[in-house]
N, C-alpha and C positions, 0 to 999 in steps of 0.2 A: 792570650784570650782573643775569642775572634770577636771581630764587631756586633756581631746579633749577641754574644754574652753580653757584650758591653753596655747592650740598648735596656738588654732582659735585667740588667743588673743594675741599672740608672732608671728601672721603672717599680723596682721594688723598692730602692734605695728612697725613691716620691712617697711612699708608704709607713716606710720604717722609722723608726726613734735614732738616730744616731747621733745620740749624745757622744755613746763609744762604743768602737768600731773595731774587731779585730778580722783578719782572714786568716785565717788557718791554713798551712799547708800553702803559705804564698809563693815559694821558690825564691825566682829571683824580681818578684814582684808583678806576679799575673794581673792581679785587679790594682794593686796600689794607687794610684793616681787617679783611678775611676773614682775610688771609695772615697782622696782625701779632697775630692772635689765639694763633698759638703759635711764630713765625718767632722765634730767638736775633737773628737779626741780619737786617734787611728792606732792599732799595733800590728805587725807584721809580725806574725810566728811560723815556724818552720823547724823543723828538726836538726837540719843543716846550716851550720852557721855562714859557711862561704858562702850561700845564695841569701841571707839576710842581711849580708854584707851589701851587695849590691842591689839592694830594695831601694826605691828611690824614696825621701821623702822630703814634704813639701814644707813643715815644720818644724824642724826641733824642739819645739816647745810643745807642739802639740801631740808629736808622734813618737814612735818607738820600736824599736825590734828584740824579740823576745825567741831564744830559743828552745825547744826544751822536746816533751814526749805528751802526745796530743793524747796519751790515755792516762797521763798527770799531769794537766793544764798548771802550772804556775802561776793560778790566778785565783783570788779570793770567789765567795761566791758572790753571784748577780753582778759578776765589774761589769758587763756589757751589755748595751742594748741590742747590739746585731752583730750578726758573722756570716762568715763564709765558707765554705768546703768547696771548691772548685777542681772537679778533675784528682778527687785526690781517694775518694770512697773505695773505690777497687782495688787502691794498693796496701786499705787496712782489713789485715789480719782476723783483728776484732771490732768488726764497724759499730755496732751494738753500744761496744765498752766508750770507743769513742765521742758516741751521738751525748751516750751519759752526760759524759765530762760536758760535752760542750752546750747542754743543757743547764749544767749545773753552774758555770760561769755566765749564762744569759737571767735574765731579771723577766720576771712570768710578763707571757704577752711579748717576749722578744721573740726578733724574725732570724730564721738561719736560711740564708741560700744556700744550698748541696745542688750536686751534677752527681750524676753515676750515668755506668752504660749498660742498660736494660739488655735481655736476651728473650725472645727473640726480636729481634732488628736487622735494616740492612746492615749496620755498622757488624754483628753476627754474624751473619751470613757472605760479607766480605772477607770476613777472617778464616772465615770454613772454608773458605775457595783459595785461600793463600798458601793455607797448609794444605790442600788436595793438589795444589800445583807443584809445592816444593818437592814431594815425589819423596819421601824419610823412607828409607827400606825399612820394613819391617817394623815399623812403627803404626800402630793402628790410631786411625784416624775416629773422632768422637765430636762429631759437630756440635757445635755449642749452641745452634740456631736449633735445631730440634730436640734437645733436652731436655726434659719435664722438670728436670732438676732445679731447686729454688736457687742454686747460687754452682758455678761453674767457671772454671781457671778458661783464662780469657789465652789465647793463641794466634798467631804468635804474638809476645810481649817479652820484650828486654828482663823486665821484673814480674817475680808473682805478682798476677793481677786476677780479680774475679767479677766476673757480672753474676747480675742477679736478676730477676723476675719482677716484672712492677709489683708483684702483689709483695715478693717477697721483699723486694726495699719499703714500699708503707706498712710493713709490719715491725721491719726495723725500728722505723720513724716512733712509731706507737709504741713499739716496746722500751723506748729511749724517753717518751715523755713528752713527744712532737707532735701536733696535727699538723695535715698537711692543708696549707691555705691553697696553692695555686700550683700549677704543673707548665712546662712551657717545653714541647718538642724542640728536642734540635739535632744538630751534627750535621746534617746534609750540607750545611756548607762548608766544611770542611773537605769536601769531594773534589778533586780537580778538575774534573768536568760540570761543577755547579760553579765555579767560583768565578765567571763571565757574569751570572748573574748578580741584581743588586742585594746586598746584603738586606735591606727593608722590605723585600719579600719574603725573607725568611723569619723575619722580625714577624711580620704580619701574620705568616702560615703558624708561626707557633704560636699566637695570641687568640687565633679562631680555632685553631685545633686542639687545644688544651689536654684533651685524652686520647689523642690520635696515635694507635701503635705505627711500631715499624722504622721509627726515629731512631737513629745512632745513640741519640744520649740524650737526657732529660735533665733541665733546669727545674728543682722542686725550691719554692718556698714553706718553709713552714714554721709554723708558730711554738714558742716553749709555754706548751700546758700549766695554769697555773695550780 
């Protein structure tokens, strides 16, 4: 997690109910320590047990690691007041079926922080030039940045991944059962040649620009409709 998530996420976190607290899709503990900074009650879920292994937490008593399949949460309904999807929306299959689930685990009026990577963007448009450089014989090149298409297999990436379209991610949101409260650009610092600069300006840039295209990836808050 870079530092401007961390600020973006410790300012929604001033907002939210966190009685209880899960992040979805944590790894090996992206947000952990941010969230059990004021979470009553925290759980670490992940599909992968080796990387919930090494989640750090701050309670025992208070916290938890929970494995399982985020499109059958292992969790009664309304356990949680908030969560998170960090970095993780492009590499579901079925984000739709997911947003479900993790609506149906959140208690009406709970807040979900999601990230996904919009098209078109620099973050886009970087990729299109990566793959026009790798030179693939005979492989036909399909940029992802001029694609009208609502949702498009992200390249190059290690794993299937797909971006999607702002309109077509808050259609997700809404078909899931989400409004969306707030929008926060970002990714640019993630750039090697941004990263001289201070992380609080980017803090700033994505707080006054709220719908500002052309951003690598977007921090969405949004609310489970009751």
């Amino acid at each position: 997690m870079t530092e401007v998530e961390s600020a973006i996420l410790r300012r929604t976190m001033a907002i939210g109910d966190l009685r209880s607290v899960v992040e979805l899709g944590c790894g090996e503990g992206r947000l952990s320590l941010v969230l059990q900074e004021a979470a009553k009650r925290y759980c670490a879920f992940d599909a992968t047990a080796r990387f919930l292994r090494r989640v750090p937490l701050r309670s025992e008593a208070r916290s938890s690691r929970v494995a399982g399949n985020v499109y059958r949460l292992p969790f009664r309904d309304r356990a949680f007041t908030f969560a998170t999807l960090i970095r993780v929306h492009g590499f579901l299959g079925d984000p739709v079926g997911a947003l479900r689930e993790i609506r149906r685990i959140l208690v009406p009026g709970g807040l979900l922080v999601v990230s996904y990577e919009p098209h078109p963007s620099l973050g886009s448009l970087a990729d299109d030039l990566k793959v026009a450089l790798a030179d693939r014989a005979g492989e036909p090149v399909r940029p992802r940045t001029f694609s009208r298409a609502p949702l498009v297999t992200v390249r190059p990436s290690a794993l299937p991944t797909w971006s999607s379209t702002r309109r077509h991610f808050a259609e997700e949101l809404a078909s899931a059962g989400f409004s969306t409260v707030r929008e926060y650009p970002t990714g640019l610092e993630d750039y090697r040649v941004m990263r001289w600069l201070p992380s609080a300006m980017f803090v700033r840039l994505s707080e006054v620009l709220p719908r500002a295209g052309g951003f690598p990836s977007r921090v969405v808050v949004a609310r489970r409709a009751d």
